[in-house]
LUMVEX-922119 format. One record per residue (C-alpha): residue number from 0; residue in three letters; chain; z, y, x. Coordinates in Angstrom, 3 decimals, m for minus. Example, Ala and Ser with C-alpha at 12.3 -4.5 7.8 and 13.67 -1.06 7.14 Angstrom:
PT     k     r   c         zz         yy         xx
PT     0   ala   A      7.800     m4.500     12.300
PT     1   ser   A      7.140     m1.060     13.670
This chain:
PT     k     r   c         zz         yy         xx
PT     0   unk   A     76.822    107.473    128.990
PT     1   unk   A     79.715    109.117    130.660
PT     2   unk   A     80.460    112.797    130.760
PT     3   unk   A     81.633    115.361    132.804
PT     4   unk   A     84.213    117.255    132.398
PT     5   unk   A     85.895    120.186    134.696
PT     6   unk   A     89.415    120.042    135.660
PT     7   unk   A     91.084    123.459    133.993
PT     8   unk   A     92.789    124.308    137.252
PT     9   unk   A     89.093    125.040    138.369
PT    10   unk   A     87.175    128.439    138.049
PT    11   unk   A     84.252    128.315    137.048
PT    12   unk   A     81.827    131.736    138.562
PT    13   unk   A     79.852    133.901    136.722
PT    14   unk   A     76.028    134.073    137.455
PT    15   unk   A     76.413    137.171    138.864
PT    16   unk   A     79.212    135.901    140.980
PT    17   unk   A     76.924    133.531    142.267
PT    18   unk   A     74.131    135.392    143.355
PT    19   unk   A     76.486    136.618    145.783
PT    20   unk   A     77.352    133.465    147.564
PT    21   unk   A     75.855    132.732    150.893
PT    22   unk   A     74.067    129.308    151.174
PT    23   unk   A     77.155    128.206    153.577
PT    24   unk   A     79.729    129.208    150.292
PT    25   unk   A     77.344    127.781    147.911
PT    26   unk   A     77.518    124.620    149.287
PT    27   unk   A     81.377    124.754    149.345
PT    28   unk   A     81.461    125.501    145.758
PT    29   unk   A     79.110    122.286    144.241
PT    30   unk   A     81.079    120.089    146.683
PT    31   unk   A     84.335    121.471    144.812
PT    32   unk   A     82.861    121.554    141.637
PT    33   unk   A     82.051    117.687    142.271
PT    34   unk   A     85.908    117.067    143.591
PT    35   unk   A     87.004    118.861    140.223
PT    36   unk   A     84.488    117.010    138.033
PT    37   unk   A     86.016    114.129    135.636
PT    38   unk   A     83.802    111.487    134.148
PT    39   unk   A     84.902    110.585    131.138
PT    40   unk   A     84.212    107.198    129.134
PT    41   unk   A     83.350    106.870    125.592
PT    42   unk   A     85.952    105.849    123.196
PT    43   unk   A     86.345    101.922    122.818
PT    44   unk   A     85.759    100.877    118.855
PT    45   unk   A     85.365     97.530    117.191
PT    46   unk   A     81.295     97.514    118.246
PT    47   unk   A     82.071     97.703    122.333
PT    48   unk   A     85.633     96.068    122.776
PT    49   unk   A     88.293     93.929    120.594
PT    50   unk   A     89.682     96.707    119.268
PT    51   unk   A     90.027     95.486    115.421
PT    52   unk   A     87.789     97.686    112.686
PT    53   unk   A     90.847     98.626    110.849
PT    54   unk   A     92.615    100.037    113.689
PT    55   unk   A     90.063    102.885    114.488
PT    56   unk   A     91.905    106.184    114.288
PT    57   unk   A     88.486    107.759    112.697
PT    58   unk   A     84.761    107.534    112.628
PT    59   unk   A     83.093    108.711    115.331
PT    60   unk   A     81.201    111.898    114.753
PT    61   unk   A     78.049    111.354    114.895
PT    62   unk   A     76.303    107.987    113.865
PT    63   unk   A     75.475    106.048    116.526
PT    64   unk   A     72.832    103.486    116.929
PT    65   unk   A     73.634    100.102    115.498
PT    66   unk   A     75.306     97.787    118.083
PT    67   unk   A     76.064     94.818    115.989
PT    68   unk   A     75.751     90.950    117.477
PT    69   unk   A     74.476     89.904    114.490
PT    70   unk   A     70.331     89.811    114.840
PT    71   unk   A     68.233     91.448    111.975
PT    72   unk   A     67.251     88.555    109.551
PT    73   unk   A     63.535     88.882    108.050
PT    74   unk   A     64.996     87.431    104.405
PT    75   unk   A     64.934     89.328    101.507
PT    76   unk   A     68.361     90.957    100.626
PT    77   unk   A     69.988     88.813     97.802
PT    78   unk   A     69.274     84.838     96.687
PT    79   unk   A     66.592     83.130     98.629
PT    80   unk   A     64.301     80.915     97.453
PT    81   unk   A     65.427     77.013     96.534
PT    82   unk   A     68.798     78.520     95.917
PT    83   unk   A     70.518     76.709     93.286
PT    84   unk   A     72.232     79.280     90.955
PT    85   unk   A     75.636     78.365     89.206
PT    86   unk   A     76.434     79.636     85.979
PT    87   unk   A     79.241     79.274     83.208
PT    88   unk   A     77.907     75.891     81.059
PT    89   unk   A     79.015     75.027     77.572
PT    90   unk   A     80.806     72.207     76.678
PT    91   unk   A     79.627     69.378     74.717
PT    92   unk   A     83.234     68.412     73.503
PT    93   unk   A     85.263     71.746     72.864
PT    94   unk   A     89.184     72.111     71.936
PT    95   unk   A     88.570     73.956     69.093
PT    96   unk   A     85.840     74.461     66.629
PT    97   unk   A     85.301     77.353     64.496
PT    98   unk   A     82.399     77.443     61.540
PT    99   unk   A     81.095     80.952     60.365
PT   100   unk   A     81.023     81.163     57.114
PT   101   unk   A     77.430     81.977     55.647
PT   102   unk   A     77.641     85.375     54.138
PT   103   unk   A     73.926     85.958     52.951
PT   104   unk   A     72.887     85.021     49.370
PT   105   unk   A     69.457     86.525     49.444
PT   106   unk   A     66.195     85.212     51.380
PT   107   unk   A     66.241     88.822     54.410
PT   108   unk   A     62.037     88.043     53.660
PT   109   unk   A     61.622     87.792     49.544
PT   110   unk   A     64.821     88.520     48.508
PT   111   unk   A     65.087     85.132     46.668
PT   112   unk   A     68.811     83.554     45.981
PT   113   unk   A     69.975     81.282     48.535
PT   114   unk   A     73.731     80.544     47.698
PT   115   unk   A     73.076     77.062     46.205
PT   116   unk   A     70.896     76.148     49.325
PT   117   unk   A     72.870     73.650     51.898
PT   118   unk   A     73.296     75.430     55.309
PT   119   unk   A     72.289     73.288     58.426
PT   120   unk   A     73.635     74.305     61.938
PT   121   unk   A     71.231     76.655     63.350
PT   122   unk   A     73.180     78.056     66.555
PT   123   unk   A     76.082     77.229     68.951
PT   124   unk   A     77.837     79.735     71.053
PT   125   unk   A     81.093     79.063     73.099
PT   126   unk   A     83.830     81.322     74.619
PT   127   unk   A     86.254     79.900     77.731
PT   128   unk   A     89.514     81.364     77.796
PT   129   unk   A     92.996     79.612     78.812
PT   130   unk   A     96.051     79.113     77.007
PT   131   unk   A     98.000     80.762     78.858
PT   132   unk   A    101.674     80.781     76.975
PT   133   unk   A    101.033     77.403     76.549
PT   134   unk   A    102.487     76.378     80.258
PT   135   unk   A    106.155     76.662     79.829
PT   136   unk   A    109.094     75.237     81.470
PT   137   unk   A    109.945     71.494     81.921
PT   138   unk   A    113.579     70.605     82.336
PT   139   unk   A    113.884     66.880     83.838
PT   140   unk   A    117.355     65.671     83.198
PT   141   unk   A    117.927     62.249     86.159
PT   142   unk   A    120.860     60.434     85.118
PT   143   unk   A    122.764     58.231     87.800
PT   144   unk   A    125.511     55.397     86.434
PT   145   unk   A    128.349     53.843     87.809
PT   146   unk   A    130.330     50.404     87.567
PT   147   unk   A    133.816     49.501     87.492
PT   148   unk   A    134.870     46.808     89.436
PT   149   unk   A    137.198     44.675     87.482
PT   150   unk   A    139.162     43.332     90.444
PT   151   unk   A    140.189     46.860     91.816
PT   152   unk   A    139.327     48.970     89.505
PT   153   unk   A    137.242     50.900     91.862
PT   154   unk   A    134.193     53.001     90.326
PT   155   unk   A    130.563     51.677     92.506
PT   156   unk   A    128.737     55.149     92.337
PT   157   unk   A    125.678     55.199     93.998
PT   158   unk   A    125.364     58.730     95.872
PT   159   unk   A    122.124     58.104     97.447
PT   160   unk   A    119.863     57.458     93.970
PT   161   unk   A    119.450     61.289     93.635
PT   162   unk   A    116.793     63.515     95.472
PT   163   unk   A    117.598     66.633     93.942
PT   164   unk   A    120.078     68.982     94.940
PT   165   unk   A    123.615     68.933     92.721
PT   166   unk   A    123.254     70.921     88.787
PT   167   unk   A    120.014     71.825     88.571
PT   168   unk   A    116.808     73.133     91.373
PT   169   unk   A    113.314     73.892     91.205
PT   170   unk   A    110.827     71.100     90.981
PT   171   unk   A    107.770     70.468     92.895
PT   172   unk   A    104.957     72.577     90.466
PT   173   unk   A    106.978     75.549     90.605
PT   174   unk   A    107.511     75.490     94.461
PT   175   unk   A    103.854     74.933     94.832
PT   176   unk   A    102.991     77.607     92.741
PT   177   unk   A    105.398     80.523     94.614
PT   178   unk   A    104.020     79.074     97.920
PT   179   unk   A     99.915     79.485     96.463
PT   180   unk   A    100.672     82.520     95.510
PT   181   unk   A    103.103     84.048     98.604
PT   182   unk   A    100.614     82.192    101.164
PT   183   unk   A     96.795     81.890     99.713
PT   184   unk   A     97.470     84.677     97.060
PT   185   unk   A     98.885     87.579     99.749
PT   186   unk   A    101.446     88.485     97.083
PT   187   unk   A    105.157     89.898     98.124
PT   188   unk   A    108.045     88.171     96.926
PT   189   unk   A    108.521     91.079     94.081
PT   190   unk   A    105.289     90.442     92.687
PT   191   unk   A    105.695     86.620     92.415
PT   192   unk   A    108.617     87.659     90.710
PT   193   unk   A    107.193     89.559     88.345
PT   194   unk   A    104.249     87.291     87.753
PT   195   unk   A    106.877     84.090     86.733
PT   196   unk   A    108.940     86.010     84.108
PT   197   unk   A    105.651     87.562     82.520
PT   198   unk   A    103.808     84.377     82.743
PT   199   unk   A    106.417     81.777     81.984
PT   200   unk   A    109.708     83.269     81.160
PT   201   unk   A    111.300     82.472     84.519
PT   202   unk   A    113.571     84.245     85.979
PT   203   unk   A    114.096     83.753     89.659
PT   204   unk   A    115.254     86.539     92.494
PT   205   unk   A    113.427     87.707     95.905
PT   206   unk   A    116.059     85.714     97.558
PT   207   unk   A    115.102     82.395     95.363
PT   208   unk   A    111.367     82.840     96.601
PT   209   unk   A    112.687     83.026    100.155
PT   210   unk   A    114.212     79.869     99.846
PT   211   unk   A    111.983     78.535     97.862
PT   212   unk   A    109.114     78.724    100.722
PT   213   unk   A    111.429     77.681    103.616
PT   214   unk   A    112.145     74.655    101.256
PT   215   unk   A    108.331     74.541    101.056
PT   216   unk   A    107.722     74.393    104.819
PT   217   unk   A    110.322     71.974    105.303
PT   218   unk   A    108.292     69.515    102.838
PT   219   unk   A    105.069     70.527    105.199
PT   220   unk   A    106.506     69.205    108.660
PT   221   unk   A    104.491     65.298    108.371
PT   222   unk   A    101.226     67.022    107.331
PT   223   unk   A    101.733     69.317    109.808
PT   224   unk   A    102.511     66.638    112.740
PT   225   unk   A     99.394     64.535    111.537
PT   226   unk   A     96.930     68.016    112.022
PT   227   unk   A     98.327     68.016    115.247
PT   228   unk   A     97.625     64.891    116.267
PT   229   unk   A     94.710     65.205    115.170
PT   230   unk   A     93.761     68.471    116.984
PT   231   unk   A     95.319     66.916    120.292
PT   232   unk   A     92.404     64.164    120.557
PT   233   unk   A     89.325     66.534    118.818
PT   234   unk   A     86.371     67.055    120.654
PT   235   unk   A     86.277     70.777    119.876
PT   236   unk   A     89.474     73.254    119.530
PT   237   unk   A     89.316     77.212    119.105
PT   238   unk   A     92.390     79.118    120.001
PT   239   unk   A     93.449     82.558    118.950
PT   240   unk   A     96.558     84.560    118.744
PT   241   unk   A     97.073     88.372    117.030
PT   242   unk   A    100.237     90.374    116.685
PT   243   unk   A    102.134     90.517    113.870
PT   244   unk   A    105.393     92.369    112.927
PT   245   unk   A    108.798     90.411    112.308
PT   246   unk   A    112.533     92.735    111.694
PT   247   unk   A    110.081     95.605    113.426
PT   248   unk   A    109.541     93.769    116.441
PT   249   unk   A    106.079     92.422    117.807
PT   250   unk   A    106.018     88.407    117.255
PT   251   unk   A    102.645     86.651    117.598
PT   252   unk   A    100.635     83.954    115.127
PT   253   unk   A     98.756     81.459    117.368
PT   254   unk   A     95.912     79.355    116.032
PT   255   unk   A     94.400     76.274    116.651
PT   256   unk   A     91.851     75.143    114.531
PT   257   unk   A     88.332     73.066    114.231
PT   258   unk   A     85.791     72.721    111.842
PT   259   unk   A     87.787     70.229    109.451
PT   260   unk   A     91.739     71.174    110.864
PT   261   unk   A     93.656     74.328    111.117
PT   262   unk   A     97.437     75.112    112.836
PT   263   unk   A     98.887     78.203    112.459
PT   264   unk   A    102.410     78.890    114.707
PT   265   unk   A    104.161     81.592    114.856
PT   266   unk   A    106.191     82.640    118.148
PT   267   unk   A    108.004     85.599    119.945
PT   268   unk   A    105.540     84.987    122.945
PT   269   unk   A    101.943     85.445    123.489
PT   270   unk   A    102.247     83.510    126.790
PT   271   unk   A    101.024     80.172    127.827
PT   272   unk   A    104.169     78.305    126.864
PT   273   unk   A    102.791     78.527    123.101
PT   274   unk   A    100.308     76.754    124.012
PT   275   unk   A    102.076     73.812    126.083
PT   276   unk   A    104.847     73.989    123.563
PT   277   unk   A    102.717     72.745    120.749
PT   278   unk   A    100.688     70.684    122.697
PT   279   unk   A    102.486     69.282    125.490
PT   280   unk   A     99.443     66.845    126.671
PT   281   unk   A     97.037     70.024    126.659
PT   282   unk   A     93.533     69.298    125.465
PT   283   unk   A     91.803     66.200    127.352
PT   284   unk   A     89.469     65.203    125.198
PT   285   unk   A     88.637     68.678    123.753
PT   286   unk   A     85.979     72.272    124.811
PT   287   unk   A     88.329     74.553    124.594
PT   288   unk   A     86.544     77.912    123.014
PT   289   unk   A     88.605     81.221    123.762
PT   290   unk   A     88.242     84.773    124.566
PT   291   unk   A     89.302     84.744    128.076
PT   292   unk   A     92.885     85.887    127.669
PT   293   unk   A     95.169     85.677    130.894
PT   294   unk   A     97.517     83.053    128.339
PT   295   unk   A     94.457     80.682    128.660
PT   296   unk   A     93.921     80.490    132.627
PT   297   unk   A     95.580     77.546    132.786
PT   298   unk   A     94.424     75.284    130.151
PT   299   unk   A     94.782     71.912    130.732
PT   300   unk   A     91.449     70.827    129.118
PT   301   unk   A     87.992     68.457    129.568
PT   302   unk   A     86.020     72.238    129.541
PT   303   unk   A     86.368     75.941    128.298
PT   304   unk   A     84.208     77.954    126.501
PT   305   unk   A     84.414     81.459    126.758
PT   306   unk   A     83.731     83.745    123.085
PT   307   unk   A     80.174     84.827    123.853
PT   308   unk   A     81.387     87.790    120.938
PT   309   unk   A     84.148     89.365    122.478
PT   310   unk   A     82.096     89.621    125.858
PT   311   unk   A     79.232     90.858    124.270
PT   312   unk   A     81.094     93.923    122.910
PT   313   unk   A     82.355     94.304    126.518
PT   314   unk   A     78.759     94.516    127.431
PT   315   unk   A     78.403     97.132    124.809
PT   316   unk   A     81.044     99.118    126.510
PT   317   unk   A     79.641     98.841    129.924
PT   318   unk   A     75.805     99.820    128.785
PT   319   unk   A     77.519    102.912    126.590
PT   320   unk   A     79.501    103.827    130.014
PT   321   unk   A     76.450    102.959    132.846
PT   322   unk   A     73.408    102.379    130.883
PT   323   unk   A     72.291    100.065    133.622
PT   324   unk   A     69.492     97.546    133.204
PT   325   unk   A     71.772     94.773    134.655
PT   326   unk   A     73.920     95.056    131.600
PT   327   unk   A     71.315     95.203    129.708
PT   328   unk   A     69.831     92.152    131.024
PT   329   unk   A     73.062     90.217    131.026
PT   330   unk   A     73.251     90.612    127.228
PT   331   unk   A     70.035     89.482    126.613
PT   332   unk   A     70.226     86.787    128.651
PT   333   unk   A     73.483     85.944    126.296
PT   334   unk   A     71.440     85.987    123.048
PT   335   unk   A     68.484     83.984    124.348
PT   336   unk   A     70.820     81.401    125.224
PT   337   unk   A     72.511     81.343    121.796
PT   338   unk   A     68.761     81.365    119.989
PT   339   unk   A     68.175     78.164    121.752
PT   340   unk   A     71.294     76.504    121.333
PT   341   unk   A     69.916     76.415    117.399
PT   342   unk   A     66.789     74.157    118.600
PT   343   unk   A     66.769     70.370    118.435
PT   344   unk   A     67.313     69.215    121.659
PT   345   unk   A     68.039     65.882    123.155
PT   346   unk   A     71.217     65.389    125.600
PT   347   unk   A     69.228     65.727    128.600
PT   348   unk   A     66.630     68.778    127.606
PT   349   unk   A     70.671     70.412    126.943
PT   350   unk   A     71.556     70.026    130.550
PT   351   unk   A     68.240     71.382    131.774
PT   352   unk   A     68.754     74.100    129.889
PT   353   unk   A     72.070     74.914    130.612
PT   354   unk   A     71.256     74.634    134.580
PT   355   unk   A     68.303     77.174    134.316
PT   356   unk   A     70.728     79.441    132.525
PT   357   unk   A     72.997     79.104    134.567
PT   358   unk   A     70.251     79.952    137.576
PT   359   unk   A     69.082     82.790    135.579
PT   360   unk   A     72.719     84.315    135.459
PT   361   unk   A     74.005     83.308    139.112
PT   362   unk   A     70.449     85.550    140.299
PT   363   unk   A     71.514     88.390    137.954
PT   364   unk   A     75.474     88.753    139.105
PT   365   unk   A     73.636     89.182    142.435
PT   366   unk   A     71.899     92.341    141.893
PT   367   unk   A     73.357     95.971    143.085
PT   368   unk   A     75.358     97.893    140.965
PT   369   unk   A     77.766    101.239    141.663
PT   370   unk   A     81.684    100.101    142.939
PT   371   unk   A     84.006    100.820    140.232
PT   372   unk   A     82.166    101.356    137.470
PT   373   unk   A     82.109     99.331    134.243
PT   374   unk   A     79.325     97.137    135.272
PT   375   unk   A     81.673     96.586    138.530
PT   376   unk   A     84.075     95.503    136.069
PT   377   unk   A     81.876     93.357    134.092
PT   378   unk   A     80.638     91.720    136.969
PT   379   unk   A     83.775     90.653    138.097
PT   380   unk   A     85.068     88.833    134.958
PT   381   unk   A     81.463     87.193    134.509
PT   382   unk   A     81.595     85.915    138.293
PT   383   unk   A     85.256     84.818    137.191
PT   384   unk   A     84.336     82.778    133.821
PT   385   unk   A     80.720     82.100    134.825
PT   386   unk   A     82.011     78.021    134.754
PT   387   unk   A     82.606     78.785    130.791
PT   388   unk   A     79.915     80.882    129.574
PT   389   unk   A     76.923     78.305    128.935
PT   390   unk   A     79.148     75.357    128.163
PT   391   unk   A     78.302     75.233    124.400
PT   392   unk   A     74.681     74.681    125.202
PT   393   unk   A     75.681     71.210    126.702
PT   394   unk   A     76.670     70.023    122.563
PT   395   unk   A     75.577     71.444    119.324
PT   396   unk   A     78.999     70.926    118.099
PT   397   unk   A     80.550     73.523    120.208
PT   398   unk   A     79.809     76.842    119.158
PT   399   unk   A     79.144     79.841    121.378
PT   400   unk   A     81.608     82.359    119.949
PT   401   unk   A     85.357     81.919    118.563
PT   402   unk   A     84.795     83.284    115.694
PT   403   unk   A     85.974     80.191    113.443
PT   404   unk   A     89.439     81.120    115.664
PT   405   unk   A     89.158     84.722    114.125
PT   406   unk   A     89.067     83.832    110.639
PT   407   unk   A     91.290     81.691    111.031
PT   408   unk   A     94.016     84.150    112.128
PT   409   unk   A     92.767     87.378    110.346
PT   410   unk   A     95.014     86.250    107.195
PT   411   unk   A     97.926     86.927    109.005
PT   412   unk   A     96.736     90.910    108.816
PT   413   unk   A     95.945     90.898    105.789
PT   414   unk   A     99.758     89.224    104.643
PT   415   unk   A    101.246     92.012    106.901
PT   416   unk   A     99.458     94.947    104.905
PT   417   unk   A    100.502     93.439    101.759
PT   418   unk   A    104.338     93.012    102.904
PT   419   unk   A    104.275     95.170    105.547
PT   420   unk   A    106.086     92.860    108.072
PT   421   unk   A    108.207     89.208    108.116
PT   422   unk   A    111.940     89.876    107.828
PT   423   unk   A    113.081     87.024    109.910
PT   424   unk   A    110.822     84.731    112.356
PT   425   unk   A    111.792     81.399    110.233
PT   426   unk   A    109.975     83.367    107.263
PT   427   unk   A    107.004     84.132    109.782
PT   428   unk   A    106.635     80.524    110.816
PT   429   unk   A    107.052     79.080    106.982
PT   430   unk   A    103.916     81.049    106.045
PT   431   unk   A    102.595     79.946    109.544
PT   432   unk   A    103.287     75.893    108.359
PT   433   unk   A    102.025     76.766    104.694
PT   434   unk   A     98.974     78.464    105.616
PT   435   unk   A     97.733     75.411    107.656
PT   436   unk   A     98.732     73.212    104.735
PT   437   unk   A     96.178     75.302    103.016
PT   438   unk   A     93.516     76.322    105.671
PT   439   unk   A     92.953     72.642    106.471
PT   440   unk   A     92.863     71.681    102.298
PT   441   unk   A     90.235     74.368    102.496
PT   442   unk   A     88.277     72.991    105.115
PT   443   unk   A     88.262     69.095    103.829
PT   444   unk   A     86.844     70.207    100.215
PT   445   unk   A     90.668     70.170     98.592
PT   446   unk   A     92.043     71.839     95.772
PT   447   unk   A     94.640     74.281     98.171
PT   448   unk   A     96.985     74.310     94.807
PT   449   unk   A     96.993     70.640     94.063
PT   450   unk   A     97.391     69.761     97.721
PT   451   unk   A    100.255     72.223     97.852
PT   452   unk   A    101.657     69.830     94.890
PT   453   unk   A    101.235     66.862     96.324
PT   454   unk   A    103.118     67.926     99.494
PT   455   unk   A    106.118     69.055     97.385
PT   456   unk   A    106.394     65.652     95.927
PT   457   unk   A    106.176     63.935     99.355
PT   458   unk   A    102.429     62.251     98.950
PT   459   unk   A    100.809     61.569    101.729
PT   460   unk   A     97.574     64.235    102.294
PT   461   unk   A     95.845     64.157    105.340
């Protein structure tokens, strides 16, 4: 609820004072009192607005009553029942064997002497450890020829047979590895450092991982056309963008991403050029699920979905402000909806539904509610996106929040509190190509390190 607060340019009178008013100057003071009276709002946090966890000055005071989207579950806390537990199985061909020898030479029952008695194996128990100084450097000498041509004496050199850059360079393993652990692994160029010459004995510079990842993302660019392409004719495409920090000035990560693709790019803009940048024929064939930013008004796509998530927390902040029953209503209305989106329903039962939601919403934007208030507010961006807000109930493959989107781009955060910021935008947009390399790896069931590899050595992936 909103409360009042008095302007301090206005006196405030004493009881007695008061008792001295006529009812003509009585009335003059509460009108005054009303012109000098300030409603204020609650504080926006992560529960009613966008407004990331991490970047709430402080807790609130008091504890207030849990406003989470996620509904109370009636499992048990911990593993449920016909879950299949995984645990650490022994071997039935080890490396290494080890036999302890048998120290006892008296029975432990009757004390009778055992020493001449043959032992039998009687218990096997197994350790799993890795051999680690055993990885070491590889040194691959290529060796080119050349001919003489006994006519002119020319020397036939072929220029072209080599790959590799002139005395010596970094091969593909070790350009993987600084990229898994820059890009997956969150780890600052110092650190990577630090981890080669204590690990393997190599020395390499800040500088050398620098140009070892742009080298990285340069090896990257025909995966990264073929997720693309692939995202251009998908049925279903979340889109997301958050700030991040490059030479202290505010760049922006974009994602687009499905359940089985993921493109990270990173840009100076948060505008709608991004997006037709990237994808120049816009979405045709795709639901487009977003969070309503101005960047996305004009979409060029088959239909939107708007993040039922992000304007549930609004509706947080508008019940917090107004406490109205419309609100109220609105965000139940939202929840039902998603509930039945999880029942088996045919095509046509999906477009019934949808049109008595929609129905049920259209009669609720109707209803009366105070000008310029939060619920004013609300009820202009719902009768704004109301096209978008019950699309996902037409497929089960389109989900009713962007939260895939979000996960998608929170790794960007959490590189930027490990290095603080990106020195240069090419070094923001080779984690950008690296991280999809290894977001969509993810996503298909790949190894993210061996996939790395096989890009380096120009193998085809995806």
């Amino acid at each position: 609820m909103k409360k009042n607060r008095i302007k301090y340019q206005f006196s405030l009178k004493t009881k007695e004072e008061l008792d001295q008013l006529t009812h003509k100057e009585l009335l003059k003071y509460v009108k005054d009192l009303q012109d000098n009276s300030i409603q204020e709002k609650p504080p926006k946090n992560s529960n009613n607005s966008s407004i990331s966890p991490s970047s709430e000055i402080a807790p609130p005071a008091k504890k207030k009553k849990n406003q989470s989207l996620r509904e109370e579950s009636d499992k048990n806390v911990g593993g449920q029942i016909g879950r299949k537990g995984v645990t650490l199985k022994r071997s039935d061909t080890p490396d290494k064997t080890i036999k302890l020898a048998f120290t006892l030479t008296a029975c432990q029952k009757c004390g009778v002497d055992i020493s001449s008695v043959v032992a039998k194996l009687k218990e096997r128990r197994q350790s799993l450890d890795i051999e680690l100084f055993s990885i070491k450097e590889s040194i691959t000498e290529y060796q080119s020829f050349s001919k003489k041509c006994s006519a002119c004496g020319y020397e036939n050199h072929n220029t072209n047979a080599f790959n590799l850059a002139p005395n010596i360079s970094y091969g593909a393993t070790l350009i993987a590895m600084v990229s898994y652990l820059s890009v997956s692994q969150f780890m600052s160029n110092k650190r990577v450092v630090a981890l080669l010459k204590n690990f393997f004995n190599i020395k390499m510079s800040e500088g050398s991982i620098t140009s070892l990842l742009a080298k990285a993302a340069k090896y990257s660019e025909v995966e990264l056309v073929k997720i693309k392409a692939i995202l251009e004719k998908a049925s279903v495409i979340g889109i997301d963008e958050t700030g991040c920090k490059v030479d202290g000035v505010k760049h922006w990560h974009w994602t687009f991403q499905n359940e089985h693709n993921t493109l990270i790019v990173a840009d100076k803009s948060r505008g709608t050029k991004v997006i037709t940048n990237t994808f120049e024929n816009g979405f045709k064939n795709a639901c487009v699920v977003h969070d309503n930013y101005s960047s996305y008004s004009s979409l060029e796509a088959f239909s939107e979905q708007l993040c039922l998530a992000h304007k549930m927390r609004d509706l947080n902040y508008a019940i917090e402000c107004d406490d109205t029953k419309l609100m109220k209503g609105i965000k139940t209305l939202l929840k039902e909806a998603i509930k039945d989106d999880k029942e088996k329903l045919t095509s046509q039962q999906r477009v019934t539904l949808k049109q008595e939601y929609d129905n049920s919403l259209e009669s609720l934007l109707t209803m009366p509610y105070l000008e310029k208030s939060e619920t004013h507010k609300q009820i202009k961006s719902l009768k704004k996106a109301k096209e978008k807000i019950f699309t996902f109930l037409l497929n089960e493959n389109i989900p009713p929040d962007n939260n895939g989107s979000e996960r998608a781009i929170r790794n960007v955060k959490v590189k930027q509190k490990v290095s603080g910021q990106f020195k240069s935008l090419a070094g923001a947009q080779n984690y950008a190509a690296l991280r999809s390399i290894i977001d969509t790896s993810r996503k298909r069931g790949l190894n993210e390190f061996e996939a790395l590899v096989s890009v380096m050595k120009g193998n085809p992936l995806f």
